[in-house]
C-alpha positions as CSV (number, residue, x, y, z in Angstrom):
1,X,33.6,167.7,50.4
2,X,30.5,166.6,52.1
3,X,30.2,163.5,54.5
4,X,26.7,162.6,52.0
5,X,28.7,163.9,48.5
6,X,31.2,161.3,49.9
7,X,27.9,158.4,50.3
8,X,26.2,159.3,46.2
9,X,30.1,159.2,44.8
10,X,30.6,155.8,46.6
11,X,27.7,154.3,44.9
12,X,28.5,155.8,41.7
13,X,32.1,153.9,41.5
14,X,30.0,151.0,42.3
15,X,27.2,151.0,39.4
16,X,30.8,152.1,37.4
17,X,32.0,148.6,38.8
18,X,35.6,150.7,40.3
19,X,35.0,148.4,43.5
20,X,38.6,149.6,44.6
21,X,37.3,153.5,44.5
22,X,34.3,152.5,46.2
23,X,35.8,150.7,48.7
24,X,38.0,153.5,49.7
25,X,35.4,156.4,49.4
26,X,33.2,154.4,52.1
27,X,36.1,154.0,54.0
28,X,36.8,157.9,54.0
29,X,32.6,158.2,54.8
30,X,33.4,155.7,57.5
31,X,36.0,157.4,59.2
32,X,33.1,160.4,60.0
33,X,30.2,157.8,60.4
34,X,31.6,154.6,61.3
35,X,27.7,153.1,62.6
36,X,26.4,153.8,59.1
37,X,24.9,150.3,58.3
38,X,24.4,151.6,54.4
39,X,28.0,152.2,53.7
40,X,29.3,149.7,55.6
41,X,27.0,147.1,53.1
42,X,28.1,148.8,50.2
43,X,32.1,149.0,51.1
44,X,31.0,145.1,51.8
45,X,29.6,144.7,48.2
46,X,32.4,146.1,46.3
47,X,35.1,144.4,48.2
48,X,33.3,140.9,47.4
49,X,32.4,142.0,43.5
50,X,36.1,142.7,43.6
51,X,37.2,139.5,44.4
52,X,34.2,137.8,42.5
53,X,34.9,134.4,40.9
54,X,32.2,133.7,37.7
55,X,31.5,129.7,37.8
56,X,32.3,130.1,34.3
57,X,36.2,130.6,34.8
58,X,36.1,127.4,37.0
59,X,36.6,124.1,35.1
60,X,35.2,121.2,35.7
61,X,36.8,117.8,35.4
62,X,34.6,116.2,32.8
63,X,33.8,112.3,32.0
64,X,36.7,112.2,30.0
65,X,39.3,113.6,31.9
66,X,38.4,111.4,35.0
67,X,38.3,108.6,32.4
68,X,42.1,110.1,30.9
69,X,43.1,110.0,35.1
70,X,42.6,106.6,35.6
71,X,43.8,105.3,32.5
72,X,47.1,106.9,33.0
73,X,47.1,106.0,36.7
74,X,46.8,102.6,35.6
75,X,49.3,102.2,33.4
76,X,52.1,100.1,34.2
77,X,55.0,101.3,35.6
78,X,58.6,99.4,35.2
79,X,59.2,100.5,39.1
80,X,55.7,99.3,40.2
81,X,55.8,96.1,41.7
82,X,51.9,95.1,41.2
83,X,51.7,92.7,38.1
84,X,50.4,94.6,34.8
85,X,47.9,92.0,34.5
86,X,46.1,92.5,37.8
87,X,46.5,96.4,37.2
88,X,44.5,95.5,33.7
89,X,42.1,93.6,35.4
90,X,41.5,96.7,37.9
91,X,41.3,99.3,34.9
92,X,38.7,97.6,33.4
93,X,36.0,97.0,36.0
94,X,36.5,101.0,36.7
95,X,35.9,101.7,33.1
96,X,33.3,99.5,33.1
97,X,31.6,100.9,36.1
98,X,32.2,104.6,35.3
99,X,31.1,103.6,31.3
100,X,28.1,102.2,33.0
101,X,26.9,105.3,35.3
102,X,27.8,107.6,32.6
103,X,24.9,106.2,30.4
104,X,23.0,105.9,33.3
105,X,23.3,109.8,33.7
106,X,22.8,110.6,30.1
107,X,19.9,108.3,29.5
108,X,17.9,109.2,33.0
């Protein structure tokens, strides 16, 4: 096969979105022109689509699972040795607070 045939199949598997055969078809082209800035980008490209991660599939920690966190943080515990009043106390000036800057964010 041709070092070039080697090059147009490469970026096939890529537009086909098989980054693992066009990662090792510019590896093979490689091996014959290893300064070749083109192939080197595109062996780059498929190895980062591969291990691409969509925003989407991340979750983020919403208002109320932060506000879910600190209520069960605060909870009283029997081997806790802070008073549950005081722990109360503390819960609800955080709630208060975050309750506060979340209508702040939705109303601004």
């Amino acid at each position: 096969m041709e070092v070039a045939d080697l090059f147009v199949m490469a970026m096939s598997r890529y537009k086909r979105q098989k980054y693992d055969e066009c990662a090792t078809l510019c590896t093979e082209f490689l091996q014959q022109n290893p300064r070749d800035q083109a192939a080197w980008l595109l062996k780059c490209r498929a190895l980062t689509q591969k291990s691409w991660v969509d925003d989407l599939e991340i979750q983020e920690e919403g208002v109320a699972d932060l506000l879910m966190g600190l209520i069960v943080n605060s909870k009283y515990r029997r081997e806790c040795s802070v008073k549950c009043s005081k722990t109360r106390n503390i819960f609800r000036e955080t709630l208060n607070r975050s309750t506060e800057r979340y209508r702040d964010f939705t109303n601004g």
